[in-house]
C-alpha positions as CSV (number, residue, x, y, z in Angstrom):
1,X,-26.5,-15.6,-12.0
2,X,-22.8,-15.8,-11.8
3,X,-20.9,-13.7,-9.1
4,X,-18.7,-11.1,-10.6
5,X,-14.8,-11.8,-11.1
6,X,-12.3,-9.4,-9.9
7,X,-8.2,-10.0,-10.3
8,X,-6.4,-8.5,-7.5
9,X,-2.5,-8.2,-7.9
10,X,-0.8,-8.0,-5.2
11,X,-3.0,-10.3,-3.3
12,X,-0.7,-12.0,-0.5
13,X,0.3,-8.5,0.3
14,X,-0.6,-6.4,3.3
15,X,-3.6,-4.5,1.9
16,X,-3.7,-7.4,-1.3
17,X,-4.9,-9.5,0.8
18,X,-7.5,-7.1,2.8
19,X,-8.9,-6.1,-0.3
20,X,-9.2,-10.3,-1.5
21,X,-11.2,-10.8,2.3
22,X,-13.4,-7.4,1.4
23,X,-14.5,-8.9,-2.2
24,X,-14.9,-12.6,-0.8
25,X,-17.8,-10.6,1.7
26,X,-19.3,-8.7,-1.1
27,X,-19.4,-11.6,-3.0
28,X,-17.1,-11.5,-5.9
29,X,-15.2,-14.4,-7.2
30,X,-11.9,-13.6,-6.4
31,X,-8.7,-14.4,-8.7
32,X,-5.6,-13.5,-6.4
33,X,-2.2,-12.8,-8.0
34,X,1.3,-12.7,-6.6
35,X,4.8,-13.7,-7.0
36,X,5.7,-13.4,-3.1
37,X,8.5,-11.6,-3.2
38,X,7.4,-9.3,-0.5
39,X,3.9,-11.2,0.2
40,X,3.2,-13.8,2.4
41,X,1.0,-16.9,1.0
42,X,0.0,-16.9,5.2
43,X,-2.1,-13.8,4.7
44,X,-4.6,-15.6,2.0
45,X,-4.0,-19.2,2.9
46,X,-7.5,-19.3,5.4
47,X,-9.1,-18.2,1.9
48,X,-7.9,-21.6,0.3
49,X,-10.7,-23.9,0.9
50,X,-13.0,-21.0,-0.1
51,X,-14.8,-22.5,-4.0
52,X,-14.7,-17.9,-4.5
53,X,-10.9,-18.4,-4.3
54,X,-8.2,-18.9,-6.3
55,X,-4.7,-18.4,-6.4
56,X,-2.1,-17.5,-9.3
57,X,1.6,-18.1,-8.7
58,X,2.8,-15.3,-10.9
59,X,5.1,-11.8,-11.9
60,X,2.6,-9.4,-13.3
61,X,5.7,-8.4,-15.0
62,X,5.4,-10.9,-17.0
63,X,2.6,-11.5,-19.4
64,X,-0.8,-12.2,-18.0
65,X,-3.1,-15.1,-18.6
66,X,-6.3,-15.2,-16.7
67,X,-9.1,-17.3,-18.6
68,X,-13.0,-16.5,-18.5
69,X,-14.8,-13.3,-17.9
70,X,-13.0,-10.2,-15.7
71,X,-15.1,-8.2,-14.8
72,X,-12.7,-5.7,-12.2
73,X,-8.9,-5.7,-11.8
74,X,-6.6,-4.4,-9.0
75,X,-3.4,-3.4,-9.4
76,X,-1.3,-4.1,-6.0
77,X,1.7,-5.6,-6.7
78,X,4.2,-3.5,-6.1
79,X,6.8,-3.2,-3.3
80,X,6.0,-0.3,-0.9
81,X,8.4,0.1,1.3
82,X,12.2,1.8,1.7
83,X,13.3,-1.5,2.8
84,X,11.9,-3.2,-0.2
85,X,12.7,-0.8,-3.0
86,X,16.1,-0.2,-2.4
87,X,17.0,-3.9,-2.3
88,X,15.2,-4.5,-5.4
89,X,15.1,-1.5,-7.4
90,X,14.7,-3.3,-10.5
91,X,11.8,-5.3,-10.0
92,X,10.0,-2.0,-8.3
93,X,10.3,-0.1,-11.6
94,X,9.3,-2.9,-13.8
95,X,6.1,-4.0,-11.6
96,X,4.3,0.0,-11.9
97,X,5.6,0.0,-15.6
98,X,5.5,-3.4,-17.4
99,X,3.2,-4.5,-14.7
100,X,0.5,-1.7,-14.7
101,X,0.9,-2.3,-18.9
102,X,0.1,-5.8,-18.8
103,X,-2.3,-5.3,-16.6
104,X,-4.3,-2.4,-18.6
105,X,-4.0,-4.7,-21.6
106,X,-5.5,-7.4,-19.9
107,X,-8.4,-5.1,-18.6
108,X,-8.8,-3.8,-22.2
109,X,-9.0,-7.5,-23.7
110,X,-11.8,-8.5,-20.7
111,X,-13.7,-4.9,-20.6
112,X,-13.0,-4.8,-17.3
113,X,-12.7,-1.7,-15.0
114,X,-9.3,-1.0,-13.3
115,X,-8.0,0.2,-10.2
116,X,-4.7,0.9,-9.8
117,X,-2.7,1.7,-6.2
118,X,-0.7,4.7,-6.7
119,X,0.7,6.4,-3.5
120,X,1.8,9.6,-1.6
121,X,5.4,9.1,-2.5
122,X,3.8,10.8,-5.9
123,X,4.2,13.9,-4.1
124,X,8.2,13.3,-3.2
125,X,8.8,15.8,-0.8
126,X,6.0,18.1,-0.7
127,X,6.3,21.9,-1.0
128,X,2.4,22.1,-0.6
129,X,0.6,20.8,3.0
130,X,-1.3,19.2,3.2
131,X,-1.3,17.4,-0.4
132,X,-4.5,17.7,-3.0
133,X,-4.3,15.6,-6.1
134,X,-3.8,18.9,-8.0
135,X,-0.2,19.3,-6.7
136,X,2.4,17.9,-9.2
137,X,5.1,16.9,-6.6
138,X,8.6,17.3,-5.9
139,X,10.4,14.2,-6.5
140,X,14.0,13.4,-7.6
141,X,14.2,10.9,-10.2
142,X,17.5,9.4,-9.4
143,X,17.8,9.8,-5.9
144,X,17.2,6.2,-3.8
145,X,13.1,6.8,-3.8
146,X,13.4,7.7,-7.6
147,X,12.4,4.1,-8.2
148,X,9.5,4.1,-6.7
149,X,8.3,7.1,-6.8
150,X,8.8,7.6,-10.7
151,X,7.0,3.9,-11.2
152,X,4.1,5.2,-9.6
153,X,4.3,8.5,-11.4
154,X,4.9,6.5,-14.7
155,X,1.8,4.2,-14.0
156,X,-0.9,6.8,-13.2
157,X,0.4,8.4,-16.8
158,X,-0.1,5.0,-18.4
159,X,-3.3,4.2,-16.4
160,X,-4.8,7.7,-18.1
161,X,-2.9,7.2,-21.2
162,X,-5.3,3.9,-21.2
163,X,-8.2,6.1,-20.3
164,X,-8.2,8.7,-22.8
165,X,-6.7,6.7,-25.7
166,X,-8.7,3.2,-25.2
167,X,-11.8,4.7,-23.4
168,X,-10.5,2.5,-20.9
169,X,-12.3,2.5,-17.3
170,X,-9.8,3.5,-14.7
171,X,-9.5,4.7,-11.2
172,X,-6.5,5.8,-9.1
173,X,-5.9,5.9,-5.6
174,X,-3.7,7.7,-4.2
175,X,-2.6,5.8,-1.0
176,X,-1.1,7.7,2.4
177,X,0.3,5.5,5.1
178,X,-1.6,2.6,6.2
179,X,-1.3,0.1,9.3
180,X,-3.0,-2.8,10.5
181,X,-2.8,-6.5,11.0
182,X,-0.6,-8.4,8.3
183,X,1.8,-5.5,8.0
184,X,5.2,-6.6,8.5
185,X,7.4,-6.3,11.1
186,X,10.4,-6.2,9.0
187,X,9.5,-3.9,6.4
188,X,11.1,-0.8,7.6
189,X,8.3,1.8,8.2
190,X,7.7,3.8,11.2
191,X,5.2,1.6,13.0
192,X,5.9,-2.1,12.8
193,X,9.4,-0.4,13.2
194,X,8.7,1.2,16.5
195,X,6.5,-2.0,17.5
196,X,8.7,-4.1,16.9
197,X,11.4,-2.5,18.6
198,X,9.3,-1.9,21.5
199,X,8.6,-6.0,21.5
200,X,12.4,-6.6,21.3
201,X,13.3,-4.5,24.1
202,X,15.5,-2.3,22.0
203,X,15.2,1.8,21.9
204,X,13.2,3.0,19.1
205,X,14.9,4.2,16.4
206,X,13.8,8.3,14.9
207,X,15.9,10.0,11.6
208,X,16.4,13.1,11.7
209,X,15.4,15.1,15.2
210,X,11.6,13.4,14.5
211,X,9.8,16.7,13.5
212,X,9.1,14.7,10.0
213,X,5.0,14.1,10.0
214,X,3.0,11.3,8.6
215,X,-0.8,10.5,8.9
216,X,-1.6,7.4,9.8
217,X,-4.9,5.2,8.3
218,X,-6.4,2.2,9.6
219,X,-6.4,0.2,7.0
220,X,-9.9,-1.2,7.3
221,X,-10.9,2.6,6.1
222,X,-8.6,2.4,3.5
223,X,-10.3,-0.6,2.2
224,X,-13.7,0.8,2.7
225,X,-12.1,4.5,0.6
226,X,-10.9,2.1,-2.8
227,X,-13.8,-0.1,-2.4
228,X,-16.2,3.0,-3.0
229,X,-13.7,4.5,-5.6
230,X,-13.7,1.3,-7.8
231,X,-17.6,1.5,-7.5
232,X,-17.6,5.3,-8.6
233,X,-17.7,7.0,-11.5
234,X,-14.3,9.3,-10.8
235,X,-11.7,8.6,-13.3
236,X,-9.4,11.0,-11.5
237,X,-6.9,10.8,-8.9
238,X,-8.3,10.4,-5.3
239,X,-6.5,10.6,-2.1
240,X,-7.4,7.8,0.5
241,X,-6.1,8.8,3.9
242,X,-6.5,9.9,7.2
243,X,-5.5,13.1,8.1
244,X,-4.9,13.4,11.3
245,X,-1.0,14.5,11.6
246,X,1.7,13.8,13.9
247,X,5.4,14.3,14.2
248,X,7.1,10.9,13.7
249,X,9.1,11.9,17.6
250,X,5.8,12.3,19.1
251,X,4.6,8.9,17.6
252,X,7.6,7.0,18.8
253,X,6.4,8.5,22.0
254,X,2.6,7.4,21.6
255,X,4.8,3.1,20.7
256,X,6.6,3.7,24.2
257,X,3.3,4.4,26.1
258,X,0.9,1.9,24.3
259,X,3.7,-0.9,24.4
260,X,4.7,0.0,28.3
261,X,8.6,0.0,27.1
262,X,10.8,1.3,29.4
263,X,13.5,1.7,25.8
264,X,14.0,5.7,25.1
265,X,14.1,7.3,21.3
266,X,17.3,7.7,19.9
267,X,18.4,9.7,16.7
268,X,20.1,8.8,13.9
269,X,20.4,11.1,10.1
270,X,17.6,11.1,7.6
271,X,17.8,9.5,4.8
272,X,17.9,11.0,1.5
273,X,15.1,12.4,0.2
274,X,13.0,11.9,3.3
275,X,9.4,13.6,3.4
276,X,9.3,16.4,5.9
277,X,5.3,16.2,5.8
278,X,3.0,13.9,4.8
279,X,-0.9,14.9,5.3
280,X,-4.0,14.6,2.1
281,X,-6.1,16.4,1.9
282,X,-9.2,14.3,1.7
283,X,-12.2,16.9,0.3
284,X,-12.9,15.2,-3.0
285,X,-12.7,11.4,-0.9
286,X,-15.5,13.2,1.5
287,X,-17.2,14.9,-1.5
288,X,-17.0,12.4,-4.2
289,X,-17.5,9.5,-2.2
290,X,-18.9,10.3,0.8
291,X,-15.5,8.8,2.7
292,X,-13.8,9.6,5.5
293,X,-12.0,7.7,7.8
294,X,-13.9,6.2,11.2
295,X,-11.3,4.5,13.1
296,X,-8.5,7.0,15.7
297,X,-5.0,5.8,16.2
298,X,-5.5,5.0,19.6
299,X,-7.8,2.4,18.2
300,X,-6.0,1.4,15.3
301,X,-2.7,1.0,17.1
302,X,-4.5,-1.0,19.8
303,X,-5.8,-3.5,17.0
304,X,-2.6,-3.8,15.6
305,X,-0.2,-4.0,18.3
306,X,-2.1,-6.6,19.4
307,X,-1.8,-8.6,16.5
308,X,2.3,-8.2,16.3
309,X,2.2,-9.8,20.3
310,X,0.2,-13.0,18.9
311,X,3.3,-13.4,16.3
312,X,6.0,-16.1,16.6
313,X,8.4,-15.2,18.8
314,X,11.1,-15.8,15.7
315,X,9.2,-13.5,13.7
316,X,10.4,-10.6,16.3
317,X,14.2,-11.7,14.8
318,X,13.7,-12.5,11.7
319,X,15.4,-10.3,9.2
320,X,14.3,-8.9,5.7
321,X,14.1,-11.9,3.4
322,X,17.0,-11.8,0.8
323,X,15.0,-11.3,-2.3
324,X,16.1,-13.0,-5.9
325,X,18.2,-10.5,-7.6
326,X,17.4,-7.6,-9.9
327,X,17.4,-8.6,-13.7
């Protein structure tokens, strides 16, 4: 009996390419999908000389060709950081709009189930704490984060749209930060941020006076929560994170003690539109899918500071790649 066929967009991402590893051990077939703008053909290349492997140069923006039988698509590509989405606005709106679209139409053509990664950023910044999947958010459309936090909005309308209209199988995940080995250093979040700072010998670097909050999930459990979504019969929203909170000064505290820096915080202004808080609120993940997360931050961070100190010591310097201009 053939092994089933799943197309994960995305793949030579950060969590892309977790999720490609996850389906290789379950035993999919695996179809991995990028155009590497912000992935990294070194996070999949060990899966190369695997016969359950293979690889498609290509913007989902763009129409989608994948022959033979599908029988689960992924939706990942998208960039997911500040750092990303305000260089390349553009190409952040069009991957969660024409992207998730040619994507769905694929999945409709194959009779395949999809998955598609939405985010917190849903939320904007949240008048409700911790967040359920009932709240509607409280984002600004045009303000810097409007790009990606509207394309996310937009797909999760489309991705029901599908649902409802086509009888489509979908699921959405709702994704709260994540950290873990292939992250990068560069990519302007909090903890390669901190890490990497840390590694460089430069003070770590809070906005605003560091009372802002995130929650912070490993991203093994992560892949573990969308794995058992994408098996499930819940066509809803579902939050996948961990909920344990903490102020983003008191984290930069937690870099300095596991890193043994001798570097001190310093303060600069918060950006625009900046969360405050950041927290789910996981009951339906623990209810519906019997998923919570298993691995503490003190683990976590262990596992993954680890892995930045095995990195190239240019890859401490490197900048942001330039990425190829918004069309």
């Amino acid at each position: 009996m053939a092994n089933k066929r799943v197309l994960i967009t995305g793949a030579a991402g950060f969590l892309g390419s977790h999720l490609c590893d996850r389906f290789i051990k379950e035993g999919f077939d695996v179809i991995g999908m990028d155009n590497l703008i912000t992935g990294d053909i070194k996070n999949i290349e060990h899966l190369f000389k695997l016969k359950e492997f293979e690889f498609y140069h290509h913007d989902v923006s763009k129409f989608i060709h994948v022959s033979g039988p599908l029988d689960y698509i992924l939706h990942f590509a998208s960039p997911a950081s500040p750092i990303d989405y305000l260089k390349i606005p553009i190409q952040t709106l069009k991957v969660s709009s024409l992207g998730t679209h040619n994507c769905l139409g694929l999945a409709l053509s194959k009779g395949a189930r999809m998955l598609v990664a939405s985010t917190s950023e849903v939320y904007g910044d949240p008048l409700v704490h911790p967040q359920t999947e009932e709240y509607w958010g409280n984002v600004n459309p045009i303000g810097p984060r409007g790009v990606y936090d509207e394309a996310k909005r937009f797909q999760e309308a489309i991705t029901m749209a599908y649902h409802t209209f086509h009888h489509l199988e979908t699921r959405i995940v709702r994704i709260f930060n994540t950290y873990g080995p292939r992250m990068r250093l560069n990519d302007g979040r909090a903890l390669p941020a901190f890490i990497g700072q840390a590694l460089r010998g430069e003070d770590l670097t809070v906005f605003g006076d560091g009372s802002q909050t995130r929650s912070f999930c490993f991203v093994a459990d992560l892949v573990e929560g969308i794995y058992r979504l994408l098996m499930s019969d819940h066509e809803q929203p579902v939050n996948i994170g961990n909920p344990d909170e903490i102020s983003l000064k008191d984290f930069a505290e937690e870099i300095i003690k596991l890193t043994g820096t001798s570097q001190k915080i310093i303060y600069k202004p918060l950006p625009t539109d900046d969360p405050k808080q950041r927290q789910p609120d996981i009951t339906k993940a623990k209810e519906i899918l019997g998923w919570q997360p298993t691995v503490n931050r003190a683990e976590g961070l262990k596992i993954t500071y680890e892995y930045f100190k095995s990195l190239p010591q240019e890859e401490l310097y490197k900048l942001p790649k330039e990425f190829i201009k918004a069309k």
